[in-house]
Biopython code that builds the backbone (N, CA, C, O; Angstrom):
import numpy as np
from Bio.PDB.StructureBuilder import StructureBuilder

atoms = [
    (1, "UNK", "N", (1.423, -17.786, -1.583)),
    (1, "UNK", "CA", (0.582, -16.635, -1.773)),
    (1, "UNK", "C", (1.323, -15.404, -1.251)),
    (1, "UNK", "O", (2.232, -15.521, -0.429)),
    (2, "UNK", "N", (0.913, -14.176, -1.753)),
    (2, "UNK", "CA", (2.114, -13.141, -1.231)),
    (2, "UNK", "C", (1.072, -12.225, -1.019)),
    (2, "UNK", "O", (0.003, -12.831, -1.092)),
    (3, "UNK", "N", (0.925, -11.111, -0.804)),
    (3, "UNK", "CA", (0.234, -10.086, -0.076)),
    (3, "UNK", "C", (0.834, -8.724, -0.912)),
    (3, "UNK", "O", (2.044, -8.691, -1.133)),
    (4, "UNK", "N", (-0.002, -7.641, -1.357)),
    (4, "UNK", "CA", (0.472, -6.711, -1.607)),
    (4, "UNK", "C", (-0.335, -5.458, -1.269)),
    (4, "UNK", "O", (-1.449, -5.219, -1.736)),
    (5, "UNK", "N", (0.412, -4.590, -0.313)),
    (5, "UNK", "CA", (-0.685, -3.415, 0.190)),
    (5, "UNK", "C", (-0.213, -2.585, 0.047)),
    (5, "UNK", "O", (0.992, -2.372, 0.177)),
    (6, "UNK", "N", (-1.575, -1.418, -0.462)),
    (6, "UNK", "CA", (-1.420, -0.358, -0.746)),
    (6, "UNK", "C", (-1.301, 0.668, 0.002)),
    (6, "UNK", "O", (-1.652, 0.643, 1.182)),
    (7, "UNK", "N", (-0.638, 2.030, -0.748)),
    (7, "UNK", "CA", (0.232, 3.031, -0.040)),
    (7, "UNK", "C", (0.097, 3.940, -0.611)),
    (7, "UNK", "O", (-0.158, 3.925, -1.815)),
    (8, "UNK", "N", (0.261, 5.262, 0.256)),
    (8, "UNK", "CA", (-0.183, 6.370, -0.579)),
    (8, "UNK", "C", (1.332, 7.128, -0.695)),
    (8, "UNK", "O", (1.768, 7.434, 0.415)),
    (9, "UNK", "N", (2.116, 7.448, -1.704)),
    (9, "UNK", "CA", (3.438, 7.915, -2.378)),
    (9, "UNK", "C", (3.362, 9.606, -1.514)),
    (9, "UNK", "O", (2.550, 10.519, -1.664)),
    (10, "UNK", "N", (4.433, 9.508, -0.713)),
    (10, "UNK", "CA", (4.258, 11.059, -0.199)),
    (10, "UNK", "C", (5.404, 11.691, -0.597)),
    (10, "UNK", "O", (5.319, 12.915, -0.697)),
    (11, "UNK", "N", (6.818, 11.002, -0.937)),
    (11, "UNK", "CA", (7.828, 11.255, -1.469)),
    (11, "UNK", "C", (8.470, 10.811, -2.196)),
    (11, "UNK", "O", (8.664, 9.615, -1.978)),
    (12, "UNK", "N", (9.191, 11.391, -3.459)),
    (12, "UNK", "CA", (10.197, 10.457, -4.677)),
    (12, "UNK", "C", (11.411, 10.823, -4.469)),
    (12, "UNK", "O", (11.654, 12.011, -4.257)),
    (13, "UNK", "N", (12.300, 9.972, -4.489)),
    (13, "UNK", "CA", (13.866, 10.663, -4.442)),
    (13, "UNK", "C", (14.786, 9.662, -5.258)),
    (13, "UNK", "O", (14.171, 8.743, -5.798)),
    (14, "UNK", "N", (15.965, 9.686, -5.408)),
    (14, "UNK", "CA", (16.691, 8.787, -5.760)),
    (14, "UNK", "C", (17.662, 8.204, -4.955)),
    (14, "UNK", "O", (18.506, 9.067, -4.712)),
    (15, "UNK", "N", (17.898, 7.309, -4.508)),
    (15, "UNK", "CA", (19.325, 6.499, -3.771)),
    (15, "UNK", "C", (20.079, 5.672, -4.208)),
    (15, "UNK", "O", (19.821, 4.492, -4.446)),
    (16, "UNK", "N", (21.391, 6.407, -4.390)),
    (16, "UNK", "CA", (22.400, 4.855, -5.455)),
    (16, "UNK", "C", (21.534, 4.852, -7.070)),
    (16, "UNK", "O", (21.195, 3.847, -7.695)),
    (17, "UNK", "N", (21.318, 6.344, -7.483)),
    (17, "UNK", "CA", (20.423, 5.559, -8.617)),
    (17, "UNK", "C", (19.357, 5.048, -8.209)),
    (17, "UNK", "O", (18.642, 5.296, -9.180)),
    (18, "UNK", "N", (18.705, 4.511, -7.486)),
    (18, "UNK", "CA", (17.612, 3.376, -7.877)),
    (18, "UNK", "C", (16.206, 4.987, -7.544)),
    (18, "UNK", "O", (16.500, 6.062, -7.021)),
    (19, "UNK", "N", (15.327, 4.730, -7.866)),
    (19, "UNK", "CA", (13.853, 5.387, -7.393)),
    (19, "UNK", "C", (13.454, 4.919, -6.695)),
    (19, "UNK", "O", (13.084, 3.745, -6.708)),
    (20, "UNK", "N", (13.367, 5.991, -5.494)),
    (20, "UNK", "CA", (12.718, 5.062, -4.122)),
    (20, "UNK", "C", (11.737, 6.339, -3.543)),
    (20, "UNK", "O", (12.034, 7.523, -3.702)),
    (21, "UNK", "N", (10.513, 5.863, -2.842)),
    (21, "UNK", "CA", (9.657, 6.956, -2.561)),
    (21, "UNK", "C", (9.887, 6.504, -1.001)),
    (21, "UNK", "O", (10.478, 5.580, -0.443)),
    (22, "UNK", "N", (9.084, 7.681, -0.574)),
    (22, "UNK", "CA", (8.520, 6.830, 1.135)),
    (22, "UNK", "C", (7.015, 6.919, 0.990)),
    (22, "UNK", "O", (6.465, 7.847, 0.397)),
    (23, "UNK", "N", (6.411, 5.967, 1.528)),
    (23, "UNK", "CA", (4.706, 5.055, 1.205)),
    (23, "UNK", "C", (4.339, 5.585, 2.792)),
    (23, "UNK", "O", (4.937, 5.709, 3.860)),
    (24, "UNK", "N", (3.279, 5.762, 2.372)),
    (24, "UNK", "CA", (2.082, 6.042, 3.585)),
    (24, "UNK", "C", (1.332, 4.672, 3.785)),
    (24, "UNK", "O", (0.688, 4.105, 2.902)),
    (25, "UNK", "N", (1.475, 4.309, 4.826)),
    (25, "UNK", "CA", (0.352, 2.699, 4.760)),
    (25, "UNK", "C", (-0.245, 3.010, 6.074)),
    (25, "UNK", "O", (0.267, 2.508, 7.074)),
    (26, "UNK", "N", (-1.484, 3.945, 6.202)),
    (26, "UNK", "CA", (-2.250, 4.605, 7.459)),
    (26, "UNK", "C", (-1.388, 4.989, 8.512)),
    (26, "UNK", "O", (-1.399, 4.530, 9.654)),
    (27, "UNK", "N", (-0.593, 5.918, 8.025)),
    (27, "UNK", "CA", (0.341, 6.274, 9.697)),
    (27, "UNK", "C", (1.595, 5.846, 9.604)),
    (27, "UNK", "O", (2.581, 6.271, 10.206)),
    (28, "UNK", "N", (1.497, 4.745, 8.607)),
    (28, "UNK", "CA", (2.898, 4.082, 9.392)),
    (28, "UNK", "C", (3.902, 4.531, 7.674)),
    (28, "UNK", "O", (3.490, 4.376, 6.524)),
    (29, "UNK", "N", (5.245, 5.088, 8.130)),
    (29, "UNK", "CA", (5.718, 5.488, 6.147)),
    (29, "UNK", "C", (7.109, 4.226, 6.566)),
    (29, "UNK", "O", (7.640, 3.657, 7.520)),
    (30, "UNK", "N", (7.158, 4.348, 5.055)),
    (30, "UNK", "CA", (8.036, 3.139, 5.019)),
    (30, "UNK", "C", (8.822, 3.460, 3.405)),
    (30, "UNK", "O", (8.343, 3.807, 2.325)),
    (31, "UNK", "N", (10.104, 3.182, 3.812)),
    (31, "UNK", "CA", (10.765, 3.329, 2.478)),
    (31, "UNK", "C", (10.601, 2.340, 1.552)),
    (31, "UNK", "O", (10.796, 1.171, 1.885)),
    (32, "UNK", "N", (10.121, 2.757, -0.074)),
    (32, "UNK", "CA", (9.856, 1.953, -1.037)),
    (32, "UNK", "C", (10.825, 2.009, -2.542)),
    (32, "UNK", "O", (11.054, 3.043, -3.169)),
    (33, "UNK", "N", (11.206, 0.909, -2.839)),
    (33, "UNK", "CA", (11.769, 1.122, -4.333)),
    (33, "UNK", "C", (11.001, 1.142, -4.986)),
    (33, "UNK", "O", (10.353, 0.097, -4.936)),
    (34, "UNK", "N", (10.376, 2.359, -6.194)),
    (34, "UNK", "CA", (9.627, 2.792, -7.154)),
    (34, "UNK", "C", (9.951, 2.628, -8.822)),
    (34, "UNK", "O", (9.559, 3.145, -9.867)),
    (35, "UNK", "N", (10.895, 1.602, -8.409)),
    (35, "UNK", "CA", (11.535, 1.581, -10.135)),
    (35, "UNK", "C", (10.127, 0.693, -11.446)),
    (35, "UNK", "O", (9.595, 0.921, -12.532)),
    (36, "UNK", "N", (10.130, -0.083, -10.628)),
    (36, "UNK", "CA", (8.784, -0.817, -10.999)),
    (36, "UNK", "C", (7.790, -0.132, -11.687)),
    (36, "UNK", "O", (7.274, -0.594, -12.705)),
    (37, "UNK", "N", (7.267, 1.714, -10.849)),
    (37, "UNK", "CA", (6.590, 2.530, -11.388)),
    (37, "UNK", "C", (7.074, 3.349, -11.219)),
    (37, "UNK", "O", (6.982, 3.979, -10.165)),
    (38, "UNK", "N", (8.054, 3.790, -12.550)),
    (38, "UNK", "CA", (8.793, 5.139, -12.932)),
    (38, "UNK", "C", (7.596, 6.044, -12.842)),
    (38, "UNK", "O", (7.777, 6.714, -11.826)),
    (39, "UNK", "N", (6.461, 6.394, -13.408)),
    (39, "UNK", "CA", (5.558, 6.980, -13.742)),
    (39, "UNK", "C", (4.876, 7.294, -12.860)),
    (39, "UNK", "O", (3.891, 7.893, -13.291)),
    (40, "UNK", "N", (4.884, 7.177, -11.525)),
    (40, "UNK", "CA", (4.304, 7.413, -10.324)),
    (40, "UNK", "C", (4.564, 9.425, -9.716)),
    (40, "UNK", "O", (5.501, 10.146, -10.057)),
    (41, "UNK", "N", (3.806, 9.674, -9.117)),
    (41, "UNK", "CA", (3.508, 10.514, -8.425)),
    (41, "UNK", "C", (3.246, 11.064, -7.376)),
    (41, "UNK", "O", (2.318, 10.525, -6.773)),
    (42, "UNK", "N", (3.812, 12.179, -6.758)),
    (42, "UNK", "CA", (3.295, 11.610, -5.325)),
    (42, "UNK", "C", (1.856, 12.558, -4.805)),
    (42, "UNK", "O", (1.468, 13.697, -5.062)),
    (43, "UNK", "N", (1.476, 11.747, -4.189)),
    (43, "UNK", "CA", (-0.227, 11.688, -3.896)),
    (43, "UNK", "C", (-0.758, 10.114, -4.844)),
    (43, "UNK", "O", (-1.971, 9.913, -4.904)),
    (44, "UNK", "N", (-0.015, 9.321, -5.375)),
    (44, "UNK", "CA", (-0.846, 8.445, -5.662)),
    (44, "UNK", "C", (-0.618, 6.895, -5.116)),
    (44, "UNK", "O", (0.502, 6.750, -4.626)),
    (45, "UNK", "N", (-1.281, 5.948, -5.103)),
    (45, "UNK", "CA", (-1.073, 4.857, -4.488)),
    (45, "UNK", "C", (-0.333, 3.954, -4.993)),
    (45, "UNK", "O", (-0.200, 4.178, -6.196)),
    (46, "UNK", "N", (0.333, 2.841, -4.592)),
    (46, "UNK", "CA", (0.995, 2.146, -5.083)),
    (46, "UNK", "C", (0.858, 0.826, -4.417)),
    (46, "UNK", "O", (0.904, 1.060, -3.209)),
    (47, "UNK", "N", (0.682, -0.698, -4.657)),
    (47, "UNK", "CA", (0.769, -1.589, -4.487)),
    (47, "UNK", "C", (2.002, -2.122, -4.047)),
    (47, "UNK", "O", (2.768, -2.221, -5.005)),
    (48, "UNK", "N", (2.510, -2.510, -2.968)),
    (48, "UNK", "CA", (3.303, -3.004, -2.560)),
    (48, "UNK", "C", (4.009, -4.448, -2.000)),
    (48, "UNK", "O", (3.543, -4.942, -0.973)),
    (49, "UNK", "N", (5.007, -5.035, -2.613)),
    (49, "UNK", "CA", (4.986, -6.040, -1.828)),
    (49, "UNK", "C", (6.472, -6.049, -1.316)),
    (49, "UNK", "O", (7.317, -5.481, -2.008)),
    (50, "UNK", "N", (6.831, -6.646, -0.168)),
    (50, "UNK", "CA", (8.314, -6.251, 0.610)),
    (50, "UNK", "C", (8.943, -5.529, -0.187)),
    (50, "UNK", "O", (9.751, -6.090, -0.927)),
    (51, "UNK", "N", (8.789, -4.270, -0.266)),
    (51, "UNK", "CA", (9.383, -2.999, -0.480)),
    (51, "UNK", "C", (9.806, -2.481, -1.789)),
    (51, "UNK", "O", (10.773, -1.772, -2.065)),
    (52, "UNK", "N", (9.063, -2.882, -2.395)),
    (52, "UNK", "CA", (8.923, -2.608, -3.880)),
    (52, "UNK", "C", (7.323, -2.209, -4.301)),
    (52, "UNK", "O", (6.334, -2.766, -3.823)),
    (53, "UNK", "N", (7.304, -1.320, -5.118)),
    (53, "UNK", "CA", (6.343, -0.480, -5.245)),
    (53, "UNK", "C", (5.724, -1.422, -6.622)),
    (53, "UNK", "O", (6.556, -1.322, -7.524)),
    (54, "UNK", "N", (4.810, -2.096, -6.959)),
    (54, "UNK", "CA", (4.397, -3.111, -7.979)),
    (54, "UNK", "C", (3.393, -2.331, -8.967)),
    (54, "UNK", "O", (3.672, -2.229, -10.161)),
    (55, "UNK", "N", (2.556, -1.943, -8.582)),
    (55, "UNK", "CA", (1.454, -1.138, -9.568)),
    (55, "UNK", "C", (1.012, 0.225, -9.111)),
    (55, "UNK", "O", (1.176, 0.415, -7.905)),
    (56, "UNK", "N", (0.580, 1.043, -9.678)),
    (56, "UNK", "CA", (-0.492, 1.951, -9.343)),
    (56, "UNK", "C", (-1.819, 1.937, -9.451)),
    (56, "UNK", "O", (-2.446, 1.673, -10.477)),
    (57, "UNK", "N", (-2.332, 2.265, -8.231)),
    (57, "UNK", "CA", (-3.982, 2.009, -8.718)),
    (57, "UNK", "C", (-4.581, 3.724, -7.828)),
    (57, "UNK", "O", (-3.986, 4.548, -7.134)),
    (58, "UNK", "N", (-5.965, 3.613, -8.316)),
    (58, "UNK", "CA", (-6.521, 5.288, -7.723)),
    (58, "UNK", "C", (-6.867, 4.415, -6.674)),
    (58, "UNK", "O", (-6.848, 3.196, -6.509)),
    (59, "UNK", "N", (-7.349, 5.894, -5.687)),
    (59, "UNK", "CA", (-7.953, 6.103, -4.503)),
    (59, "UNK", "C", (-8.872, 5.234, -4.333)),
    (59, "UNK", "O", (-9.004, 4.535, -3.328)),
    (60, "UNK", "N", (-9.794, 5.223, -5.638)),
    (60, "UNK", "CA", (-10.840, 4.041, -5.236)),
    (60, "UNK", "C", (-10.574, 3.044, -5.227)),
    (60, "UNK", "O", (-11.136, 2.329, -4.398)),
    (61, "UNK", "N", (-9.806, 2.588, -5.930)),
    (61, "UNK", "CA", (-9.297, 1.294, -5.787)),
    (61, "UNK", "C", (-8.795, 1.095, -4.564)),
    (61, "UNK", "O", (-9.296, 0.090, -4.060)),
    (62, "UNK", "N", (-7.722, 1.829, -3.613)),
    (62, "UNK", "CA", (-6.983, 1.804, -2.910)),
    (62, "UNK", "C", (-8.184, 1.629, -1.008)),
    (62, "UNK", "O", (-7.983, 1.137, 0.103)),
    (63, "UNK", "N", (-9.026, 2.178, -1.512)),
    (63, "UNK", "CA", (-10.422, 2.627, -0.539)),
    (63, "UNK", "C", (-11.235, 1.029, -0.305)),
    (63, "UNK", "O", (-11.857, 0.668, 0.694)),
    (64, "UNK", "N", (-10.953, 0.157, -1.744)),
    (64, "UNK", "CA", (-11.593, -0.924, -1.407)),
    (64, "UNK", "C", (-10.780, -2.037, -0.921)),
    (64, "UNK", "O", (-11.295, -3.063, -0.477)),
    (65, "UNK", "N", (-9.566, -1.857, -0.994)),
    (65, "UNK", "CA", (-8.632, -2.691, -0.650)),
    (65, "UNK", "C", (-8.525, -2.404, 0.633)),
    (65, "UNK", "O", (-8.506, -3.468, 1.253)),
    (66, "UNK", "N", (-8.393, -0.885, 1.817)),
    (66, "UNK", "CA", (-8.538, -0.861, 3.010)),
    (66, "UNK", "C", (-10.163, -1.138, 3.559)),
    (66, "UNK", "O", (-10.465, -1.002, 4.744)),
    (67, "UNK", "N", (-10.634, -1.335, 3.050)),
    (67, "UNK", "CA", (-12.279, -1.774, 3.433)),
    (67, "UNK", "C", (-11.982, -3.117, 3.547)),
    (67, "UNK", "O", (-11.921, -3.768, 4.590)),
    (68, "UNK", "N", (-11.815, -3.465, 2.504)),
    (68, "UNK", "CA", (-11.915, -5.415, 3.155)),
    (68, "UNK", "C", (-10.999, -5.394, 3.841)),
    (68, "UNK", "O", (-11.616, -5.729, 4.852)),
    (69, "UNK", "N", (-9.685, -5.247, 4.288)),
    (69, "UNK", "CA", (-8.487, -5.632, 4.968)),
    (69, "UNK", "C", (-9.494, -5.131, 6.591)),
    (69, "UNK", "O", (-9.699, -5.866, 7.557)),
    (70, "UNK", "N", (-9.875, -3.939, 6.444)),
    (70, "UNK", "CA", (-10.610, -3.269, 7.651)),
    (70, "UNK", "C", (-12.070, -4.517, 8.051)),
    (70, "UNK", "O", (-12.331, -4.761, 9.229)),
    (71, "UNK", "N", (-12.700, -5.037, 7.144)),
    (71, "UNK", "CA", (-13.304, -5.640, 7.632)),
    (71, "UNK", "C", (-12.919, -7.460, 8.058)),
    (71, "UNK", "O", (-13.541, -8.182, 8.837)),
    (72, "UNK", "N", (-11.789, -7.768, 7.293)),
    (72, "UNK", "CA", (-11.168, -9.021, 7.877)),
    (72, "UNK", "C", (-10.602, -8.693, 9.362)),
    (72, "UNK", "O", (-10.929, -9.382, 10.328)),
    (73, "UNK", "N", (-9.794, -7.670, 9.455)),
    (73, "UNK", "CA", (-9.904, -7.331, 11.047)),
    (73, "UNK", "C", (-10.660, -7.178, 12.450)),
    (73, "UNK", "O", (-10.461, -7.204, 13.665)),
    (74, "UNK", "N", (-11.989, -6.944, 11.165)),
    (74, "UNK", "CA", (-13.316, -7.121, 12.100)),
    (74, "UNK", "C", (-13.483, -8.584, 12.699)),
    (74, "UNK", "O", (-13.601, -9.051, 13.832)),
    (75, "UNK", "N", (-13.442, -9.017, 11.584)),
    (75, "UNK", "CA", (-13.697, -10.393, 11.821)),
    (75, "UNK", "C", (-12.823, -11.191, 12.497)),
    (75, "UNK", "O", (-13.312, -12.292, 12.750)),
    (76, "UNK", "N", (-11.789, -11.046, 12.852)),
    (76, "UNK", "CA", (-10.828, -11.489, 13.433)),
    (76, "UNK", "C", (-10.865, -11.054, 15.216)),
    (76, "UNK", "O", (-10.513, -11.765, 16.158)),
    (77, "UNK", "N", (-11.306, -9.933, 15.240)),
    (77, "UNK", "CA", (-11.700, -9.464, 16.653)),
    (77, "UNK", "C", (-11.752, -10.435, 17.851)),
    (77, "UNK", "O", (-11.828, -11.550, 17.336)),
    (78, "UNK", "N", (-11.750, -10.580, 19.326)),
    (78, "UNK", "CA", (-12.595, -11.771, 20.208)),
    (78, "UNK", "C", (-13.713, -10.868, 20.058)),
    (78, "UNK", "O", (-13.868, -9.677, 19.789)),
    (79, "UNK", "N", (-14.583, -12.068, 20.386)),
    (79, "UNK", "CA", (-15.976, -11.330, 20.519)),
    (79, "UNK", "C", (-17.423, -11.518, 19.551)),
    (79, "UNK", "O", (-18.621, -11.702, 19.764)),
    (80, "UNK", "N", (-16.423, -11.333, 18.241)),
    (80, "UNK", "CA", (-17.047, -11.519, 16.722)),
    (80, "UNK", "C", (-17.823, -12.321, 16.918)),
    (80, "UNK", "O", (-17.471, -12.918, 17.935)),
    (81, "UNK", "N", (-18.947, -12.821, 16.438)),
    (81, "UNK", "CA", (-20.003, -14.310, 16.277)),
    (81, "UNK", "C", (-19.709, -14.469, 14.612)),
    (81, "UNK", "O", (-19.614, -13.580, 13.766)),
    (82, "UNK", "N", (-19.637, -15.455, 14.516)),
    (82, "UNK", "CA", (-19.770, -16.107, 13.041)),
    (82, "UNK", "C", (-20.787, -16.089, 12.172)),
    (82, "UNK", "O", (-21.364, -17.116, 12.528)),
    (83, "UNK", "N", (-21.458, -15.635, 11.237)),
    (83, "UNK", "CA", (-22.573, -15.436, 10.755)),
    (83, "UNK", "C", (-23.016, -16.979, 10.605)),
    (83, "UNK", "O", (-22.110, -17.784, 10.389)),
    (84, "UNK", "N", (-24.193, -17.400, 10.690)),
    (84, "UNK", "CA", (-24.694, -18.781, 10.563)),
    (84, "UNK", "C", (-25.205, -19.015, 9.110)),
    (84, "UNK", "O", (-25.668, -20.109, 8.787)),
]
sb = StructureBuilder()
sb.init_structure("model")
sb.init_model(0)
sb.init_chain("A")
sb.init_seg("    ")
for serial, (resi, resn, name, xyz) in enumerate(atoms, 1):
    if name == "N":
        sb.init_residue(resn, " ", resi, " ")
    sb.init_atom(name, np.array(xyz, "f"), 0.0, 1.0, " ", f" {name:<3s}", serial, name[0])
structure = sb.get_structure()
């Protein structure tokens, strides 16, 4: 199973040729290869998996994907009770 999280595109540039942005993932930026989505923009999100930029999706989309991740963290907490 692989994991892919989303990022908000704050910069496009090129290196060696390839398209690479830097990704916003709440605070933390991280350099991404964007070749995947030539068509990208920056202000928009991008799906990520080890450092490759995979899809674009909007804000809302991007809003529900940090909601559940935000609430599996909840749940992961000490403390949490298990719903019965």
């Amino acid at each position: 199973m692989c994991l892919g999280v989303p990022g908000k595109v704050t910069q496009i540039y090129r290196e060696h040729d390839v398209l690479m942005g830097e990704v916003d993932f709440g605070g933390v930026t991280k350099n991404v290869c964007l070749e995947h989505v030539p068509q990208v923009r920056i202000g928009q999100y991008v799906i990520v998996h080890v450092g490759f930029g995979l899809s674009i999706l909007d804000e809302a989309e991007a809003n529900q994907v940090f909601a559940f991740l935000e609430g599996m963290r909840q749940a992961q907490e000490p403390g949490v009770q298990e719903a019965v």
